[in-house]
C-alpha positions as protocol buffer text, in pm:
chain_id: "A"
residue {
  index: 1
  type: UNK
  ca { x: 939 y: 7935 z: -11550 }
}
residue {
  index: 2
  type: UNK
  ca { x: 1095 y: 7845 z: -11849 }
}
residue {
  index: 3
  type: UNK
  ca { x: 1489 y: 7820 z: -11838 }
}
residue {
  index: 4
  type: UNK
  ca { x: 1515 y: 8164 z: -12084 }
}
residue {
  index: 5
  type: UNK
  ca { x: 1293 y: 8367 z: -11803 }
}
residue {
  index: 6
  type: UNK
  ca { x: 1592 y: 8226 z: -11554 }
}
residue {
  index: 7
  type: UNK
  ca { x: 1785 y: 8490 z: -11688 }
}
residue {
  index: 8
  type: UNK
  ca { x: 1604 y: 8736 z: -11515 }
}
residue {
  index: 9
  type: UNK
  ca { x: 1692 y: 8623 z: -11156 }
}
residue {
  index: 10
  type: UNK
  ca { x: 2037 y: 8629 z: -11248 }
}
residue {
  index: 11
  type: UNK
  ca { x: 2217 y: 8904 z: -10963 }
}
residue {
  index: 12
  type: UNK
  ca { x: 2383 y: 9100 z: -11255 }
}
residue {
  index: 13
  type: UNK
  ca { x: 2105 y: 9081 z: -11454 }
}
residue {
  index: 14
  type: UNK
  ca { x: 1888 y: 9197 z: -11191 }
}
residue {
  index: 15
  type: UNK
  ca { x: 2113 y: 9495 z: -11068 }
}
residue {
  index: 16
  type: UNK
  ca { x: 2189 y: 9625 z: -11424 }
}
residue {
  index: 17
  type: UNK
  ca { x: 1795 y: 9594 z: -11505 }
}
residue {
  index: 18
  type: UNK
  ca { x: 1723 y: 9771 z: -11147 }
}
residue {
  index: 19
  type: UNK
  ca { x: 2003 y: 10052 z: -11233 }
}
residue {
  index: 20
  type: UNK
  ca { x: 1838 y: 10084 z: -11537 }
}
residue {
  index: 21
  type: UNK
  ca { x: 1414 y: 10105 z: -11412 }
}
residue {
  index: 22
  type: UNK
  ca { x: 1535 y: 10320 z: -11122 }
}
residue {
  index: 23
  type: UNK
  ca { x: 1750 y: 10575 z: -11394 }
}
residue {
  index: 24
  type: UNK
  ca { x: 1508 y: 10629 z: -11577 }
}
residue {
  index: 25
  type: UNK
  ca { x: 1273 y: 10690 z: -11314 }
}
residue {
  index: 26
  type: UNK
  ca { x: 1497 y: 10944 z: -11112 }
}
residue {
  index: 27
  type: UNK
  ca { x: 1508 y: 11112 z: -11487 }
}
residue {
  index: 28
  type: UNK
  ca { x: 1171 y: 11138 z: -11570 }
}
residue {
  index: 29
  type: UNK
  ca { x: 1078 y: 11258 z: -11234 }
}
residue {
  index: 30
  type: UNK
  ca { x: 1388 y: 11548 z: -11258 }
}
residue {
  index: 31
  type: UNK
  ca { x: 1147 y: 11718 z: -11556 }
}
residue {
  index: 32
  type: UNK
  ca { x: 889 y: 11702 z: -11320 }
}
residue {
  index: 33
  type: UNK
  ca { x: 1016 y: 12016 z: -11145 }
}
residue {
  index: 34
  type: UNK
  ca { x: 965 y: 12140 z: -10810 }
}
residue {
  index: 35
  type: UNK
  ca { x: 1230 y: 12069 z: -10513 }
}
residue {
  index: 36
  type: UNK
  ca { x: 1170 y: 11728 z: -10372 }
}
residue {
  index: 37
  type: UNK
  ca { x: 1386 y: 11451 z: -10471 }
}
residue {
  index: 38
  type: UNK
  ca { x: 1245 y: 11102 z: -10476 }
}
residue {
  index: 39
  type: UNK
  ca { x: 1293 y: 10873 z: -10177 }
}
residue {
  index: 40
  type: UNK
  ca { x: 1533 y: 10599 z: -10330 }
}
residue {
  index: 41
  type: UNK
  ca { x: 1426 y: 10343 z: -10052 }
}
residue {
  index: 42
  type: UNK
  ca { x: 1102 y: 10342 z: -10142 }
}
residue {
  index: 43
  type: UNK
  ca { x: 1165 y: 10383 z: -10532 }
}
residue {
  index: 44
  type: UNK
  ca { x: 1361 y: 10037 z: -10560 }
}
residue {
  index: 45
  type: UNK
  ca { x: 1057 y: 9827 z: -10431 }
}
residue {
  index: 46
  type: UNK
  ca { x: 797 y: 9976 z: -10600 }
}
residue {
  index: 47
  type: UNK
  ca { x: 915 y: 10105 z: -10929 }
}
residue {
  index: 48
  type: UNK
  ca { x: 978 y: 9745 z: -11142 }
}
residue {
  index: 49
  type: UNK
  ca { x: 717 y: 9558 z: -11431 }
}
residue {
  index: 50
  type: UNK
  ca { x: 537 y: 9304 z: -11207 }
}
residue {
  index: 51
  type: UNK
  ca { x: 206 y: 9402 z: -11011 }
}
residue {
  index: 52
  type: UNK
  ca { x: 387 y: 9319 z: -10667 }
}
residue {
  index: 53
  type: UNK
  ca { x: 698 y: 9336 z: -10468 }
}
residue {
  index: 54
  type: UNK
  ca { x: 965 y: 9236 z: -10604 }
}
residue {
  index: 55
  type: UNK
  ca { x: 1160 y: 9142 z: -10312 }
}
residue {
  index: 56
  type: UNK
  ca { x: 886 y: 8934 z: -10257 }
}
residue {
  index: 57
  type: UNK
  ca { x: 857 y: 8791 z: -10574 }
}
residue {
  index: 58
  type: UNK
  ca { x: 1212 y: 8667 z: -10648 }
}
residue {
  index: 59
  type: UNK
  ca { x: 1218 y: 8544 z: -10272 }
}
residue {
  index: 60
  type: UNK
  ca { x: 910 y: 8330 z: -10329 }
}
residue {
  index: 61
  type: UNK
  ca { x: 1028 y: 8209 z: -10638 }
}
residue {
  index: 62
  type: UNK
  ca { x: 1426 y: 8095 z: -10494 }
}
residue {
  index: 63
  type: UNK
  ca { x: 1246 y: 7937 z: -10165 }
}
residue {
  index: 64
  type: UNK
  ca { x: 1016 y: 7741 z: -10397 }
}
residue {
  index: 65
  type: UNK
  ca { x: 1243 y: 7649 z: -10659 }
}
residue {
  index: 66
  type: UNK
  ca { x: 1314 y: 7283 z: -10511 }
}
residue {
  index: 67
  type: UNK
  ca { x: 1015 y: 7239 z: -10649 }
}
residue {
  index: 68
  type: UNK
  ca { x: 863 y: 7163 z: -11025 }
}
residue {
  index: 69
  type: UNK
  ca { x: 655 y: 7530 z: -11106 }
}
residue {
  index: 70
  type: UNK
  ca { x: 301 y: 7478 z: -11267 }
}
residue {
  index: 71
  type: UNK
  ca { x: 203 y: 7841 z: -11241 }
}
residue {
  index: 72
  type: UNK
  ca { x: 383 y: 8204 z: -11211 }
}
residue {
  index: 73
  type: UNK
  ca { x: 163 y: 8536 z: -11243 }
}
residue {
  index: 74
  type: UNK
  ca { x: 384 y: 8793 z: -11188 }
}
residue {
  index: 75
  type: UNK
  ca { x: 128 y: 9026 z: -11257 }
}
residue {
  index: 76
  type: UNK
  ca { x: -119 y: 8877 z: -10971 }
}
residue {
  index: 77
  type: UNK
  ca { x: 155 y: 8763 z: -10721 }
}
residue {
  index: 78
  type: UNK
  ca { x: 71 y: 8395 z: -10766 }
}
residue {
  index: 79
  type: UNK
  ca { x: 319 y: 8071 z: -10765 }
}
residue {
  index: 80
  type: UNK
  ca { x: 186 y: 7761 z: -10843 }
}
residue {
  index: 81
  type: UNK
  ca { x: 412 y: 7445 z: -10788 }
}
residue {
  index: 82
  type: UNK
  ca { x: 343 y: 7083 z: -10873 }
}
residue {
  index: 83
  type: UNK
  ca { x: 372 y: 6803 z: -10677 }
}
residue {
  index: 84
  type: UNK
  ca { x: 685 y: 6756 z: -10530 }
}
residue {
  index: 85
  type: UNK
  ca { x: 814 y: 6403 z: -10358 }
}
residue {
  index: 86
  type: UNK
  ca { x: 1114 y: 6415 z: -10120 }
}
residue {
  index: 87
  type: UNK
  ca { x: 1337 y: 6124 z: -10255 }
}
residue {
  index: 88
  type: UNK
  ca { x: 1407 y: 6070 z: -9928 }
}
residue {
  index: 89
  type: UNK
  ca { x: 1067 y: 6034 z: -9837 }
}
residue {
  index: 90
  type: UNK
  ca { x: 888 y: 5823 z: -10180 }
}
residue {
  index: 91
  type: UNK
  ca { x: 538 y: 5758 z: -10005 }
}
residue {
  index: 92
  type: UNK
  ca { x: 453 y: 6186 z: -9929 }
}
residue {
  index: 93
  type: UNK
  ca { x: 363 y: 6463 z: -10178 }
}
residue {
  index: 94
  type: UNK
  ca { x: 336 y: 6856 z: -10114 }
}
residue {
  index: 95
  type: UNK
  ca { x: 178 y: 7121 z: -10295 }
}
residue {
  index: 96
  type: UNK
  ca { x: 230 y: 7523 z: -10237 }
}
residue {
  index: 97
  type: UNK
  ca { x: 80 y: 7802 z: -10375 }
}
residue {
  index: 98
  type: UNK
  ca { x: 225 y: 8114 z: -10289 }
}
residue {
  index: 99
  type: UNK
  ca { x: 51 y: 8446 z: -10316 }
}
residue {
  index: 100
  type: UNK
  ca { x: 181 y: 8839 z: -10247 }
}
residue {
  index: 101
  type: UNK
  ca { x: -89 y: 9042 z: -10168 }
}
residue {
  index: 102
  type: UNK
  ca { x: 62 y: 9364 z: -10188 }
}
residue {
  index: 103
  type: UNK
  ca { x: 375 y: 9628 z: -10350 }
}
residue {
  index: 104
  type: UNK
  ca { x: 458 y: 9657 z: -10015 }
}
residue {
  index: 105
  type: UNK
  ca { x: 746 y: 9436 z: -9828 }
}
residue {
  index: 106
  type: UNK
  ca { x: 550 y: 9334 z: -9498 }
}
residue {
  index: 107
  type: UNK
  ca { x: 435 y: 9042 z: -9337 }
}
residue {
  index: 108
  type: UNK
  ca { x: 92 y: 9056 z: -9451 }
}
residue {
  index: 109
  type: UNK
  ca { x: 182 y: 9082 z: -9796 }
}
residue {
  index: 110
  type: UNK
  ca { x: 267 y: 8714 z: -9839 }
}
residue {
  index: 111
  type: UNK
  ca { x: 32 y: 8410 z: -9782 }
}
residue {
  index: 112
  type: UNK
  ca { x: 167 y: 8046 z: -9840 }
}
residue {
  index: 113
  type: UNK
  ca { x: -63 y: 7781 z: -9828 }
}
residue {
  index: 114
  type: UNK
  ca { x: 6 y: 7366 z: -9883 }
}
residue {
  index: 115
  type: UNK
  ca { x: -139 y: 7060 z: -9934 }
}
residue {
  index: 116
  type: UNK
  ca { x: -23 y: 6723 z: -9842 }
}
residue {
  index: 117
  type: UNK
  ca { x: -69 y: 6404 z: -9948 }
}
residue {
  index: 118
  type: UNK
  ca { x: 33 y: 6039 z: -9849 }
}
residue {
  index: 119
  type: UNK
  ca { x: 19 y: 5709 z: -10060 }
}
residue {
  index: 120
  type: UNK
  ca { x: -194 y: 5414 z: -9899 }
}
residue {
  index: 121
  type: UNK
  ca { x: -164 y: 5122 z: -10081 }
}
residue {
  index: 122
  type: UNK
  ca { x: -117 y: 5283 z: -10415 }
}
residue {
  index: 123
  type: UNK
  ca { x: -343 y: 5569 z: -10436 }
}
residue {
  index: 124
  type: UNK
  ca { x: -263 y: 5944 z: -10313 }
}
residue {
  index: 125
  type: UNK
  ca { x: -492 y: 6053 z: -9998 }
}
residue {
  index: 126
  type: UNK
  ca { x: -541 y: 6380 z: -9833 }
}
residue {
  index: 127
  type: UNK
  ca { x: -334 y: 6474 z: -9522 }
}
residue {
  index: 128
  type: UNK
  ca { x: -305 y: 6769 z: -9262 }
}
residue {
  index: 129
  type: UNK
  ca { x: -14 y: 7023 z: -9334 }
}
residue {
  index: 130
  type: UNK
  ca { x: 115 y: 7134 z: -8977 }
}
residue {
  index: 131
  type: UNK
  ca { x: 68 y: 7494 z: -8926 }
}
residue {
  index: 132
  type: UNK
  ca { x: 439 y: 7549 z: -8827 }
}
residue {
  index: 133
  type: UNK
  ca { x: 540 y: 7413 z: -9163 }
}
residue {
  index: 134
  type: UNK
  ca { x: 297 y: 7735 z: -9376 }
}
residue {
  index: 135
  type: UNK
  ca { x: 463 y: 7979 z: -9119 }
}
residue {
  index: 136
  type: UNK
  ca { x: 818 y: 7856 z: -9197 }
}
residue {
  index: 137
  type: UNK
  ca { x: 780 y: 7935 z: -9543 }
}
residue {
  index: 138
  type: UNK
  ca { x: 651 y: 8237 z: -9471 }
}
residue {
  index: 139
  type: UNK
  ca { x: 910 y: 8360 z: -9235 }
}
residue {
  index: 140
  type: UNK
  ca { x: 1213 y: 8233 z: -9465 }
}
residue {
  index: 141
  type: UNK
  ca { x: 1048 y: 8410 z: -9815 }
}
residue {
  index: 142
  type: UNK
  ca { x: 1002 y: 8706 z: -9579 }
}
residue {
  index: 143
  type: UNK
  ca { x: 1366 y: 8733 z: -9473 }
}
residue {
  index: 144
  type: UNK
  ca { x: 1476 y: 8665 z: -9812 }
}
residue {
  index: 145
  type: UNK
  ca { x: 1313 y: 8948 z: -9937 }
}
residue {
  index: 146
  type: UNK
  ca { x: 1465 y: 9174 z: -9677 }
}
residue {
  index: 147
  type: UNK
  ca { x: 1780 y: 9022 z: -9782 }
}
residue {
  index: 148
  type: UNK
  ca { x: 1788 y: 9133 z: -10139 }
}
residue {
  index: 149
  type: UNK
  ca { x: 1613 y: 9514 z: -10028 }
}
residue {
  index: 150
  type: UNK
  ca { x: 1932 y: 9543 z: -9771 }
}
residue {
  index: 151
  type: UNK
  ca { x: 2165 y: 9430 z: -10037 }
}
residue {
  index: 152
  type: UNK
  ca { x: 1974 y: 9680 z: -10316 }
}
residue {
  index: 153
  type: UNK
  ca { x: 1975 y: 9930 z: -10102 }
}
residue {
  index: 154
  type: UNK
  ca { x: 2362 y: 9890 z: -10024 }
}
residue {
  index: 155
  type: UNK
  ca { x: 2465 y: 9876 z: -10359 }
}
């Protein structure tokens, strides 16, 4: 993500963007006729430009963000991030790739996967990722997103 897409991620940004997708929604649904009014909750996480949730998304993309990003496909739900090296930690390397499977906020939605590597004697090998480390990910993008839906939905 280039540092000119940033500005979408921005809180005011966001909100005044969301004010505006949701307006115009509630506005072209209003000529619609007939007596039911559209169900705000579920109008904030579905009604935006990329092909999945967007709760998800921008969670994905702040718990990631330590991280250099190789690929974002906003349209497909798919983070890509380079290699990243702890400084604190010179001789490991991990990997993510994040994918949202789904418009919907739930757990299922959201698969994180990693690779790991370690440096032997110069040259970057293979290692196991622990399980717990994919599921804490998971569960910290996940309450991020329903974060930013309370706070949406509050404002």
């Amino acid at each position: 993500m280039t540092r000119a897409n940033s500005a979408l991620f921005r809180p005011a940004f966001r909100r005044t963007l969301g004010y505006a997708l949701l307006g115009g929604a509630l506005v072209g649904l209003s000529a619609c006729g007939g007596g039911d009014r559209p169900r705000t909750e579920l109008s904030a996480a579905q009604l935006n430009t990329i092909g999945v949730n967007a709760y998800l998304w921008r969670a994905a993309l702040d718990t990631v963000s330590f991280a250099p990003l190789l690929q974002t496909d906003s349209a497909g739900g798919v983070i890509v991030t380079d290699w990243y090296t702890n400084p604190s930690n010179p001789t490991e390397r991990v990997k993510l790739t994040v994918t949202i499977l789904d418009q919907d906020l739930r757990a299922d939605a959201l698969r994180v996967a990693a690779s790991r590597q370690v440096n032997e004697t110069g040259n970057w090998v293979e290692a196991p990722v622990q399980a717990a480390t994919v599921q804490k990910l998971e569960d910290i993008i996940l309450t991020k997103a329903r974060d930013l839906r309370r706070q949406a939905l509050a404002s």
